[in-house]
C-alpha positions as CSV (number, residue, x, y, z in Angstrom):
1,X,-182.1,18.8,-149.6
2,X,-179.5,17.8,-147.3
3,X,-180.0,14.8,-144.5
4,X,-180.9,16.1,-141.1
5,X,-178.3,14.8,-138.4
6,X,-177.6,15.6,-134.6
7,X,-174.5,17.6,-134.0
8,X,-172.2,16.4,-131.4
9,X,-171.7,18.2,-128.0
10,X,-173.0,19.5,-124.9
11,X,-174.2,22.9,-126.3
12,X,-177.7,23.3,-127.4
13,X,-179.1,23.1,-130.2
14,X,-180.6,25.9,-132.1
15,X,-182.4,26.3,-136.0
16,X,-182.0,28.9,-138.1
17,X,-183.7,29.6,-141.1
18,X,-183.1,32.2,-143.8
19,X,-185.5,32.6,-146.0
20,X,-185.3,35.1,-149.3
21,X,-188.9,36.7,-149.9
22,X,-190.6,35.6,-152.6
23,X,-191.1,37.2,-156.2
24,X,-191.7,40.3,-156.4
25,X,-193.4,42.7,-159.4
26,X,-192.0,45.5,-160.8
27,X,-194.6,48.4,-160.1
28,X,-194.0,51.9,-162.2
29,X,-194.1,54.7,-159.4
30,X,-193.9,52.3,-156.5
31,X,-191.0,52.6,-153.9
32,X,-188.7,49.4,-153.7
33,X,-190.1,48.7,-150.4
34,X,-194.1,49.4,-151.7
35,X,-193.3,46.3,-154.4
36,X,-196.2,43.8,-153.5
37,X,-195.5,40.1,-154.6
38,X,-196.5,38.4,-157.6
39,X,-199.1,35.6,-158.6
40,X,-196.3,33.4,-159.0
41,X,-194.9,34.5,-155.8
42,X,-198.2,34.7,-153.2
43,X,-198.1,30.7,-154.5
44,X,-194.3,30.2,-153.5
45,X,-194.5,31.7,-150.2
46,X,-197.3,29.1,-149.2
47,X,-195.3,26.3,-150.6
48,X,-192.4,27.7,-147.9
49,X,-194.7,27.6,-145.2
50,X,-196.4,24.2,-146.3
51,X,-192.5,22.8,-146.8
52,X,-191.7,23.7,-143.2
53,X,-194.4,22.1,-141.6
54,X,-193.9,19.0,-143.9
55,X,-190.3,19.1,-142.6
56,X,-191.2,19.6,-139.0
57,X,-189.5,23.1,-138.8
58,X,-192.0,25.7,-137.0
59,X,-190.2,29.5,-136.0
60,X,-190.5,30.8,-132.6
61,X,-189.8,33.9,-133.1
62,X,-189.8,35.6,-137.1
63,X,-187.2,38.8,-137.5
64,X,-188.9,40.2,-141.1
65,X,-187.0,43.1,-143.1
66,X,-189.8,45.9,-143.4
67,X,-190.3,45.7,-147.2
68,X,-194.3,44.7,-148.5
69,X,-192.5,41.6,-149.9
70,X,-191.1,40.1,-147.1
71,X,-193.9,40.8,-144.8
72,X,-196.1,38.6,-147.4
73,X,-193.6,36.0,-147.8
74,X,-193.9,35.5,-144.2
75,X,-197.7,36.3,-143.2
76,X,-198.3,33.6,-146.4
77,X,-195.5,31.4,-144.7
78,X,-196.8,31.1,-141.7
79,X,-200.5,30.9,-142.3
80,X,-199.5,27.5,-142.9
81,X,-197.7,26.2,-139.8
82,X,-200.0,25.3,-136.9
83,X,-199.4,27.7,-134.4
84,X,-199.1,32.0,-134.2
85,X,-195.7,32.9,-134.2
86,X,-194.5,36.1,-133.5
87,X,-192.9,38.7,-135.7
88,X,-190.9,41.5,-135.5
89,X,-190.1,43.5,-138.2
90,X,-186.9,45.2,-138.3
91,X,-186.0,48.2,-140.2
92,X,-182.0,47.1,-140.1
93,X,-183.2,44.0,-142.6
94,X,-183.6,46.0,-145.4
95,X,-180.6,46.5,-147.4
96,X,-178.3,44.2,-144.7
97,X,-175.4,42.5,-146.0
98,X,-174.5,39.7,-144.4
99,X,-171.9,40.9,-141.0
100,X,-174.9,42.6,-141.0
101,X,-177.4,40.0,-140.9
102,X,-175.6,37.9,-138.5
103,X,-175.4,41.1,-135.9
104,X,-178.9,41.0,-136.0
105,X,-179.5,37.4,-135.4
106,X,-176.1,37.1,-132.7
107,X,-178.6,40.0,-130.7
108,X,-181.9,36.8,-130.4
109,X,-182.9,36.3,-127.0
110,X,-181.5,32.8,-125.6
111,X,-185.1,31.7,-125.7
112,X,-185.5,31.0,-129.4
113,X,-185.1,27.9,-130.6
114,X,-186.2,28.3,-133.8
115,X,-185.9,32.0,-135.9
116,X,-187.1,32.6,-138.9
117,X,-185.3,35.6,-140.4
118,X,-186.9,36.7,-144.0
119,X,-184.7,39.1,-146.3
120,X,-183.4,40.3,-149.7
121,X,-180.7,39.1,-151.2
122,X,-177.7,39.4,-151.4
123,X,-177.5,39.7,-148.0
124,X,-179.3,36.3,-147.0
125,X,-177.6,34.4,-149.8
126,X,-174.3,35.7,-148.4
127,X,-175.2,35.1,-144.8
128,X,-176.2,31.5,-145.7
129,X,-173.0,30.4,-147.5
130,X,-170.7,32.4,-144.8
131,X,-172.5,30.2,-142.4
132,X,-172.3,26.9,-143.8
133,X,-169.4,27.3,-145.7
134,X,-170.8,25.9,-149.0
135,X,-168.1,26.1,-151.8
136,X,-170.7,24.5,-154.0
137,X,-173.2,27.4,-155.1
138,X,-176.7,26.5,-156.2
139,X,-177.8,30.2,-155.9
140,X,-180.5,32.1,-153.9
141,X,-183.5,32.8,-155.9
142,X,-186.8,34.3,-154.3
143,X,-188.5,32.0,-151.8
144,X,-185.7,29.7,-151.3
145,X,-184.6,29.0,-147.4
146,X,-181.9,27.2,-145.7
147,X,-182.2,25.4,-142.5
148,X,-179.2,26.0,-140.6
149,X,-178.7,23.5,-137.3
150,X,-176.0,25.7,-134.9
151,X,-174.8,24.7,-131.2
152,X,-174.5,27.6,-128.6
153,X,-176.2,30.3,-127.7
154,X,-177.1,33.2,-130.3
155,X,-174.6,35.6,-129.4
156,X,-172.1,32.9,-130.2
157,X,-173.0,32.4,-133.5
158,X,-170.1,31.4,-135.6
159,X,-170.7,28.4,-138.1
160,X,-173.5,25.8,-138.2
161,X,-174.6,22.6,-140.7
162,X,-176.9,23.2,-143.2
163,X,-179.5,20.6,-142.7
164,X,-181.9,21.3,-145.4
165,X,-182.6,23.7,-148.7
166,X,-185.5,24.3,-150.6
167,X,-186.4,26.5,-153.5
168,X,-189.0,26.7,-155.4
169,X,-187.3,25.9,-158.8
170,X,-186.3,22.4,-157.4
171,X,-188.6,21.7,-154.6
Protein backbone atom coordinates (compact mmCIF):
# COMPACT_ATOMS: atom_id res chain seq x y z
CA UNK A 1 0.00 0.00 0.00
CA UNK A 2 1.23 3.27 -0.88
CA UNK A 3 1.30 6.41 1.88
CA UNK A 4 -1.59 8.71 1.49
CA UNK A 5 -0.44 12.45 0.88
CA UNK A 6 -2.10 15.80 -0.05
CA UNK A 7 -1.44 16.97 -3.54
CA UNK A 8 -0.44 20.45 -4.09
CA UNK A 9 -2.68 23.07 -5.73
CA UNK A 10 -5.75 24.98 -5.80
CA UNK A 11 -7.80 22.36 -7.74
CA UNK A 12 -9.97 20.02 -5.77
CA UNK A 13 -9.45 17.08 -4.80
CA UNK A 14 -11.19 14.00 -6.07
CA UNK A 15 -10.87 9.80 -5.31
CA UNK A 16 -11.10 7.38 -7.63
CA UNK A 17 -11.22 3.88 -7.07
CA UNK A 18 -11.08 0.97 -9.53
CA UNK A 19 -11.89 -1.97 -8.36
CA UNK A 20 -11.68 -5.53 -10.54
CA UNK A 21 -14.76 -7.87 -9.46
CA UNK A 22 -14.02 -10.58 -7.58
CA UNK A 23 -13.58 -14.35 -8.53
CA UNK A 24 -15.71 -15.68 -10.56
CA UNK A 25 -16.85 -19.55 -11.39
CA UNK A 26 -16.83 -21.10 -14.45
CA UNK A 27 -20.56 -22.25 -15.03
CA UNK A 28 -21.24 -24.84 -18.18
CA UNK A 29 -24.21 -23.17 -20.22
CA UNK A 30 -23.98 -19.91 -18.43
CA UNK A 31 -23.49 -16.59 -20.46
CA UNK A 32 -20.15 -14.67 -19.41
CA UNK A 33 -22.24 -12.08 -17.91
CA UNK A 34 -24.71 -14.85 -15.96
CA UNK A 35 -21.19 -16.11 -14.14
CA UNK A 36 -22.06 -15.67 -10.33
CA UNK A 37 -19.07 -15.36 -7.96
CA UNK A 38 -17.32 -17.92 -6.05
CA UNK A 39 -16.97 -18.99 -2.34
CA UNK A 40 -13.64 -17.70 -2.36
CA UNK A 41 -14.82 -14.64 -4.10
CA UNK A 42 -18.31 -13.62 -2.06
CA UNK A 43 -15.39 -13.62 0.90
CA UNK A 44 -12.98 -11.19 -1.13
CA UNK A 45 -15.48 -8.74 -2.02
CA UNK A 46 -16.42 -8.18 1.79
CA UNK A 47 -12.81 -7.85 2.68
CA UNK A 48 -12.85 -4.81 -0.25
CA UNK A 49 -15.63 -3.23 1.40
CA UNK A 50 -14.30 -3.89 4.99
CA UNK A 51 -10.70 -2.50 3.62
CA UNK A 52 -12.30 0.72 2.48
CA UNK A 53 -13.96 1.58 5.49
CA UNK A 54 -10.72 0.65 7.50
CA UNK A 55 -8.95 3.06 5.14
CA UNK A 56 -11.56 5.83 5.44
CA UNK A 57 -12.53 5.62 1.68
CA UNK A 58 -16.52 5.61 1.31
CA UNK A 59 -17.94 5.99 -2.75
CA UNK A 60 -20.48 8.58 -3.49
CA UNK A 61 -21.58 7.52 -6.33
CA UNK A 62 -20.65 3.49 -7.80
CA UNK A 63 -20.53 3.20 -11.88
CA UNK A 64 -20.88 -0.98 -11.99
CA UNK A 65 -20.35 -2.87 -15.42
CA UNK A 66 -23.66 -4.93 -15.78
CA UNK A 67 -22.07 -8.50 -15.44
CA UNK A 68 -23.68 -10.86 -12.12
CA UNK A 69 -20.01 -10.54 -10.89
CA UNK A 70 -19.46 -7.05 -10.60
CA UNK A 71 -22.87 -6.27 -9.34
CA UNK A 72 -21.86 -8.76 -6.31
CA UNK A 73 -18.51 -7.46 -5.91
CA UNK A 74 -20.06 -4.29 -5.17
CA UNK A 75 -23.58 -5.00 -3.42
CA UNK A 76 -21.02 -7.30 -0.99
CA UNK A 77 -18.60 -4.14 -1.07
CA UNK A 78 -20.68 -1.90 0.05
CA UNK A 79 -22.74 -3.73 2.57
CA UNK A 80 -19.83 -2.96 4.55
CA UNK A 81 -19.34 0.82 4.41
CA UNK A 82 -21.77 2.82 6.70
CA UNK A 83 -23.87 4.55 4.53
CA UNK A 84 -26.23 3.67 0.99
CA UNK A 85 -24.45 4.67 -1.87
CA UNK A 86 -25.81 4.85 -5.10
CA UNK A 87 -25.18 2.67 -8.15
CA UNK A 88 -25.54 2.88 -11.60
CA UNK A 89 -24.89 0.16 -13.68
CA UNK A 90 -23.63 0.77 -17.04
CA UNK A 91 -23.86 -1.36 -19.98
CA UNK A 92 -20.62 0.49 -21.64
CA UNK A 93 -18.49 -1.31 -18.56
CA UNK A 94 -18.54 -4.50 -19.88
CA UNK A 95 -15.92 -5.33 -22.25
CA UNK A 96 -14.30 -1.39 -21.91
CA UNK A 97 -10.76 -1.01 -22.43
CA UNK A 98 -9.30 1.50 -20.83
CA UNK A 99 -9.82 5.09 -23.34
CA UNK A 100 -12.82 3.60 -22.75
CA UNK A 101 -13.08 3.50 -19.10
CA UNK A 102 -11.72 6.85 -18.62
CA UNK A 103 -14.65 8.32 -21.12
CA UNK A 104 -16.89 6.96 -18.80
CA UNK A 105 -15.52 8.29 -15.68
CA UNK A 106 -14.28 12.09 -17.57
CA UNK A 107 -18.59 12.11 -18.20
CA UNK A 108 -19.12 12.02 -13.54
CA UNK A 109 -21.06 14.86 -12.50
CA UNK A 110 -18.77 17.53 -10.58
CA UNK A 111 -20.59 16.45 -7.48
CA UNK A 112 -18.67 13.16 -6.80
CA UNK A 113 -16.10 13.11 -4.71
CA UNK A 114 -15.51 9.82 -4.36
CA UNK A 115 -16.54 6.99 -7.46
CA UNK A 116 -16.24 3.77 -7.20
CA UNK A 117 -16.10 2.21 -10.68
CA UNK A 118 -16.17 -1.87 -10.58
CA UNK A 119 -14.98 -3.75 -13.87
CA UNK A 120 -13.19 -6.59 -15.70
CA UNK A 121 -9.98 -6.67 -16.59
CA UNK A 122 -8.05 -5.75 -18.68
CA UNK A 123 -9.69 -2.78 -18.99
CA UNK A 124 -9.39 -1.55 -15.22
CA UNK A 125 -5.80 -2.87 -14.89
CA UNK A 126 -5.04 -0.79 -17.99
CA UNK A 127 -6.90 2.21 -16.83
CA UNK A 128 -5.20 2.04 -13.46
CA UNK A 129 -1.53 1.96 -14.68
CA UNK A 130 -2.35 4.63 -17.67
CA UNK A 131 -3.47 6.71 -14.73
CA UNK A 132 -0.73 6.41 -12.31
CA UNK A 133 1.88 5.71 -14.63
CA UNK A 134 3.25 2.73 -12.67
CA UNK A 135 6.26 1.19 -14.57
CA UNK A 136 6.43 -1.34 -11.75
CA UNK A 137 3.53 -4.03 -12.43
CA UNK A 138 2.21 -6.06 -9.51
CA UNK A 139 -0.77 -7.27 -11.67
CA UNK A 140 -4.62 -6.97 -11.34
CA UNK A 141 -6.03 -10.04 -10.01
CA UNK A 142 -9.96 -10.24 -8.98
CA UNK A 143 -10.94 -8.06 -6.12
CA UNK A 144 -7.93 -5.93 -6.11
CA UNK A 145 -8.61 -1.91 -6.19
CA UNK A 146 -6.56 1.15 -6.52
CA UNK A 147 -7.19 4.33 -4.84
CA UNK A 148 -6.43 7.03 -7.19
CA UNK A 149 -6.12 10.79 -5.59
CA UNK A 150 -6.70 13.27 -8.89
CA UNK A 151 -7.02 17.30 -8.77
CA UNK A 152 -9.72 18.91 -11.18
CA UNK A 153 -12.78 18.35 -12.11
CA UNK A 154 -13.87 14.91 -13.83
CA UNK A 155 -13.95 15.95 -17.23
CA UNK A 156 -10.36 16.90 -16.86
CA UNK A 157 -9.14 13.75 -15.94
CA UNK A 158 -5.65 13.25 -17.09
CA UNK A 159 -3.18 11.67 -14.40
CA UNK A 160 -3.49 11.35 -10.63
CA UNK A 161 -1.28 9.59 -7.58
CA UNK A 162 -2.02 6.30 -6.56
CA UNK A 163 -2.48 6.55 -2.91
CA UNK A 164 -3.27 3.03 -1.91
CA UNK A 165 -3.60 -0.81 -3.40
CA UNK A 166 -5.05 -3.66 -2.14
CA UNK A 167 -5.54 -7.22 -3.27
CA UNK A 168 -6.56 -9.95 -1.77
CA UNK A 169 -3.33 -12.10 -2.31
CA UNK A 170 -1.27 -9.46 -0.25
CA UNK A 171 -3.76 -7.69 1.78
Amino acid sequence: MLSDHALGGDAPARTLIVLRHAEAAQVPGLSDRERPLTDDGERAARRVGATLRALGHHPDLVLCSPAERTRRTAELALAELPSNVPVDVESDLYGAYADELLGIVRATAPDVGTLLLVGHNPGVHELVMWLTTRTDDPGFPPASFAVIRVTGEWAELEKGEAIARWSPRTG
